[in-house]
Short mmCIF file of the C-alpha atoms (twelve columns), coordinates in Angstrom:
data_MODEL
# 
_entry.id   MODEL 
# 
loop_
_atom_site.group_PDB 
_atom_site.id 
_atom_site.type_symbol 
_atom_site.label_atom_id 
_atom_site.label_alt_id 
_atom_site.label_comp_id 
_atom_site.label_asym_id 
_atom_site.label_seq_id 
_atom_site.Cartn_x 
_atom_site.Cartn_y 
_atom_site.Cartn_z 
_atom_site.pdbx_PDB_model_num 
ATOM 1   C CA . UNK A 1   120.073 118.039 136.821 1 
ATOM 2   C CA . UNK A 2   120.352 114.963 139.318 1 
ATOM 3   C CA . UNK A 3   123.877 114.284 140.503 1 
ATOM 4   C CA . UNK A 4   124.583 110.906 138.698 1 
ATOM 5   C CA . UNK A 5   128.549 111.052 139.282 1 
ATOM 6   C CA . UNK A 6   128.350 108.461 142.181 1 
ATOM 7   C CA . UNK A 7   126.349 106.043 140.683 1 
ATOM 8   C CA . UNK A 8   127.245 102.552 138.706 1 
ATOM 9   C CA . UNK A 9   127.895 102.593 135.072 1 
ATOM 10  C CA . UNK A 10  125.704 99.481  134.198 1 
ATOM 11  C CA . UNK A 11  123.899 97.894  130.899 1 
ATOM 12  C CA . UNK A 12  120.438 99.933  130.905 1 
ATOM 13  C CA . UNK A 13  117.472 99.315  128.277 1 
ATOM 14  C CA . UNK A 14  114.001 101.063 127.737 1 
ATOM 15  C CA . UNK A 15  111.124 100.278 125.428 1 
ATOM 16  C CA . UNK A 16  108.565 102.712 124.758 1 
ATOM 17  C CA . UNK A 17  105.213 102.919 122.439 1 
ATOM 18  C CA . UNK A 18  103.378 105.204 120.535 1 
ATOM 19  C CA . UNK A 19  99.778  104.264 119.171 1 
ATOM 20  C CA . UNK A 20  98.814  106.760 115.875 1 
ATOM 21  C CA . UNK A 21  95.450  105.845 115.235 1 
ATOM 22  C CA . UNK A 22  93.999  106.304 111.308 1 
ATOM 23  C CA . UNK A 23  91.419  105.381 109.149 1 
ATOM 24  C CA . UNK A 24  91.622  101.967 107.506 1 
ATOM 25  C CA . UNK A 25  92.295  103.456 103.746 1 
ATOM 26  C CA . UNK A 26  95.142  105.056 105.112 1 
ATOM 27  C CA . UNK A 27  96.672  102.245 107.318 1 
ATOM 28  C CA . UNK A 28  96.561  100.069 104.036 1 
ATOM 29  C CA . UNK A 29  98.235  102.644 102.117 1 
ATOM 30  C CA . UNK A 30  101.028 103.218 104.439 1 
ATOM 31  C CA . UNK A 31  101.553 99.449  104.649 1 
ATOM 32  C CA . UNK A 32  101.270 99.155  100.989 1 
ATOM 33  C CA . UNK A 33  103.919 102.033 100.651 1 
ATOM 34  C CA . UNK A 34  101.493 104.135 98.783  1 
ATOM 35  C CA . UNK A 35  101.260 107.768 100.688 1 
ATOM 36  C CA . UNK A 36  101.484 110.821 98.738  1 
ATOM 37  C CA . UNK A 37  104.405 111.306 100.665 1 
ATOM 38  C CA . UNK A 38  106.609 108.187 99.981  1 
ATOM 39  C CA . UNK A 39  107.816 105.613 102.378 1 
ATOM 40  C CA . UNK A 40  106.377 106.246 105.270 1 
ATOM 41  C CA . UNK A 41  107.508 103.760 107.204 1 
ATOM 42  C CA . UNK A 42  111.502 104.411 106.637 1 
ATOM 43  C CA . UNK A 43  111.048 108.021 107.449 1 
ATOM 44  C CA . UNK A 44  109.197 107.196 110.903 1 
ATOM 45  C CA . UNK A 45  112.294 105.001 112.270 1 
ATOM 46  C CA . UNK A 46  114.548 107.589 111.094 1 
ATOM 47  C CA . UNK A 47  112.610 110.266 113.011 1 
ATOM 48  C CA . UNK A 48  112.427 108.083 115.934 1 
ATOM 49  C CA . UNK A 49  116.189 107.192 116.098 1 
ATOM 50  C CA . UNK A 50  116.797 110.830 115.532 1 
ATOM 51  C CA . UNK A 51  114.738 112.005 118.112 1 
ATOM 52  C CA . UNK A 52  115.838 109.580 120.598 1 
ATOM 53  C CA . UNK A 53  119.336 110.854 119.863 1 
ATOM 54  C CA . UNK A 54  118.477 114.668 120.582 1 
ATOM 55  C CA . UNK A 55  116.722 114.029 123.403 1 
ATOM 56  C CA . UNK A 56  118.787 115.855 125.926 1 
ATOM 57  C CA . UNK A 57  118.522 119.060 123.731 1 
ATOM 58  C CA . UNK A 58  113.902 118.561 123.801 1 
ATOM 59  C CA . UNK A 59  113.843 117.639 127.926 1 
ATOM 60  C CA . UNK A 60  115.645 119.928 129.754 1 
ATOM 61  C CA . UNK A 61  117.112 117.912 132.882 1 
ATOM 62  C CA . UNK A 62  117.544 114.788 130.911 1 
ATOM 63  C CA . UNK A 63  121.516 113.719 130.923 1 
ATOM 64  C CA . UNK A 64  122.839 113.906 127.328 1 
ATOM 65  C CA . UNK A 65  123.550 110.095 126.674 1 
ATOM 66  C CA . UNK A 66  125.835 108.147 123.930 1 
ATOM 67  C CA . UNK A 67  123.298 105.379 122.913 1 
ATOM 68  C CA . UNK A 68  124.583 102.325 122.137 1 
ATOM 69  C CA . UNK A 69  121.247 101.501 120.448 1 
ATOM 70  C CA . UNK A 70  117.814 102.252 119.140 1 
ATOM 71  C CA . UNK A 71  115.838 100.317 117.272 1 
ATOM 72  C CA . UNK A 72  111.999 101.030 116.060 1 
ATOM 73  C CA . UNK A 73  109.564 98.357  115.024 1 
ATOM 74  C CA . UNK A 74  106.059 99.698  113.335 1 
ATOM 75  C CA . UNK A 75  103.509 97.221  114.166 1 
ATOM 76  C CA . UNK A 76  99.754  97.179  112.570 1 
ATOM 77  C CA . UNK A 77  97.311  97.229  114.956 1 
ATOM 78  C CA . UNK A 78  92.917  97.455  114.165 1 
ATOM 79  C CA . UNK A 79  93.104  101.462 114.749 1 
ATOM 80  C CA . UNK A 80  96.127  102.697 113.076 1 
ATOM 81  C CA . UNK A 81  100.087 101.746 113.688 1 
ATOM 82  C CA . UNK A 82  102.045 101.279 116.618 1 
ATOM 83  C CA . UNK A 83  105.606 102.213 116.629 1 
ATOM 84  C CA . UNK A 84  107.824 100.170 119.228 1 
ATOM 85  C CA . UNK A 85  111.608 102.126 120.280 1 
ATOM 86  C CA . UNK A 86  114.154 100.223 121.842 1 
ATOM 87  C CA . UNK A 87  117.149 102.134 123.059 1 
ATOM 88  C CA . UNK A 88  119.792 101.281 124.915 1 
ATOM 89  C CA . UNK A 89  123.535 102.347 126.701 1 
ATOM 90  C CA . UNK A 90  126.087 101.768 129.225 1 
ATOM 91  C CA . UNK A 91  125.421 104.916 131.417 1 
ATOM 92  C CA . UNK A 92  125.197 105.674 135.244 1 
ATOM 93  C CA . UNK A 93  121.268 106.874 133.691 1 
ATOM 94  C CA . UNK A 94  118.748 105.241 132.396 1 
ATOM 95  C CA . UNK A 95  117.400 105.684 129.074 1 
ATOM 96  C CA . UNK A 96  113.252 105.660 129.502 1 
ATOM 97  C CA . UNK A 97  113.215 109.137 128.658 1 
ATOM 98  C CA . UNK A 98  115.340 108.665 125.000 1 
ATOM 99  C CA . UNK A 99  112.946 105.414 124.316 1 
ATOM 100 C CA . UNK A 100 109.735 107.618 124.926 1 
ATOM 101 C CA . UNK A 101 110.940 110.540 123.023 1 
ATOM 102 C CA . UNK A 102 111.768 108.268 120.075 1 
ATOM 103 C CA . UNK A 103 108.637 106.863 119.796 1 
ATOM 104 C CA . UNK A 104 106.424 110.458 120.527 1 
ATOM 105 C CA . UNK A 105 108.861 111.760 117.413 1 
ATOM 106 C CA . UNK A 106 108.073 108.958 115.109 1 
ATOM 107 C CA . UNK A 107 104.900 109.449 115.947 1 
ATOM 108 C CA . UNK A 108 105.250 113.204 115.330 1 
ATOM 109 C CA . UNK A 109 106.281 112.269 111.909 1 
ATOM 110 C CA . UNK A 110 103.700 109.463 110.922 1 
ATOM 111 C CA . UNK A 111 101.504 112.082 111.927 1 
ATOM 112 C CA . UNK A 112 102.803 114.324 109.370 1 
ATOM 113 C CA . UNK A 113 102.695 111.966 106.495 1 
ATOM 114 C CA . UNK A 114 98.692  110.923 106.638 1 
ATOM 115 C CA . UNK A 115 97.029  114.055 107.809 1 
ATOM 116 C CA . UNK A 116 96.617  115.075 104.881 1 
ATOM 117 C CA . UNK A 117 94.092  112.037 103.880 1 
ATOM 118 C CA . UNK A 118 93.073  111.406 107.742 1 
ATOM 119 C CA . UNK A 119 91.982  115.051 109.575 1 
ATOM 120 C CA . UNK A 120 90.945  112.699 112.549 1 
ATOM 121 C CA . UNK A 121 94.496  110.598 112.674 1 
ATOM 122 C CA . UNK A 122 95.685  111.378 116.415 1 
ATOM 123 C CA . UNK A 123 98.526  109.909 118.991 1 
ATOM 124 C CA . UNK A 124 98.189  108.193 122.099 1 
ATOM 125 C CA . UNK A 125 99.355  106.861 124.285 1 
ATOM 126 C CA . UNK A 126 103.018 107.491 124.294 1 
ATOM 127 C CA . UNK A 127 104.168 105.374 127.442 1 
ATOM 128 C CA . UNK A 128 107.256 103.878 128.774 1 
ATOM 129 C CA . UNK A 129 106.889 99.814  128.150 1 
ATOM 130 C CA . UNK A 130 109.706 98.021  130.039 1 
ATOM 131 C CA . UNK A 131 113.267 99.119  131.465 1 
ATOM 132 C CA . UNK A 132 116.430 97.804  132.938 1 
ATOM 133 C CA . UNK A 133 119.529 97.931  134.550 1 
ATOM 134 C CA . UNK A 134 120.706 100.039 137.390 1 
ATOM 135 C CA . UNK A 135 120.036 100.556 141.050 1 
ATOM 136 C CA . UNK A 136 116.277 100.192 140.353 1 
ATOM 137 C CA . UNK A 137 116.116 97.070  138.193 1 
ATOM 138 C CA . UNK A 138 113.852 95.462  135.825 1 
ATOM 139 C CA . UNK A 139 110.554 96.888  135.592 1 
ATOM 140 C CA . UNK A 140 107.356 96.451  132.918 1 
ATOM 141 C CA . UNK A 141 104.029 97.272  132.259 1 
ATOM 142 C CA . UNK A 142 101.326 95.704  133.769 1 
# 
């Protein structure tokens, strides 16, 4: 792992995506709330703030963080859903890697809850939106 010990504790924010891309039946039924398996959309923020919260223990050289806070937003788009993770802490690291792995686990679990009507549901992109804070600043997607 990278030496952070000398560096600033400052105020440090990601946001990541994930895109899950579905049929149109099954969009409307997960925005209706009508999967086989329940409420989709509760159990994909719960997966996603759970993942972001474990992920020192799924990326090896990540620094194990105390978030302050993650939120997830799930956002219809014309191919499927995105999910939107916001996380954020007072660290001497950032936190692009706990935003990404937040949204790649919600999307893990969305995943989970509509193959089962949708064979050709897939994810992607998972990608690193905006961040904040420390030596390097702000920085966002073009």
């Amino acid at each position: 792992m990278v030496d952070v010990g000398g560096k600033e504790v400052t105020t440090r924010r990601a946001v990541a995506e994930a895109i899950v891309v579905m049929s149109e039946d099954v969009r409307t039924r997960l925005l209706d709330g009508t999967l086989p398996k329940g409420d989709a959309a509760a159990l994909v923020r719960v997966a996603a703030i759970q993942g972001a919260k474990k992920t020192a223990e799924l990326v090896p050289l990540c620094h194990p963080l105390v978030l302050d806070a993650v939120s997830v937003e799930l956002e219809p788009t014309d191919g499927g859903i995105r999910i939107v993770v916001e996380a954020g802490v007072t660290a001497r690291t950032g936190v692009e890697m706990e935003a990404m792995t937040g949204a790649a686990t919600g999307a893990l679990a969305l995943y989970d809850m509509v193959k089962g009507l949708d064979r050709h549901a897939e994810i992607g992109p998972v990608r690193l939106l905006e961040k904040s804070g420390g030596r390097s600043g702000e920085w966002r997607r073009g």
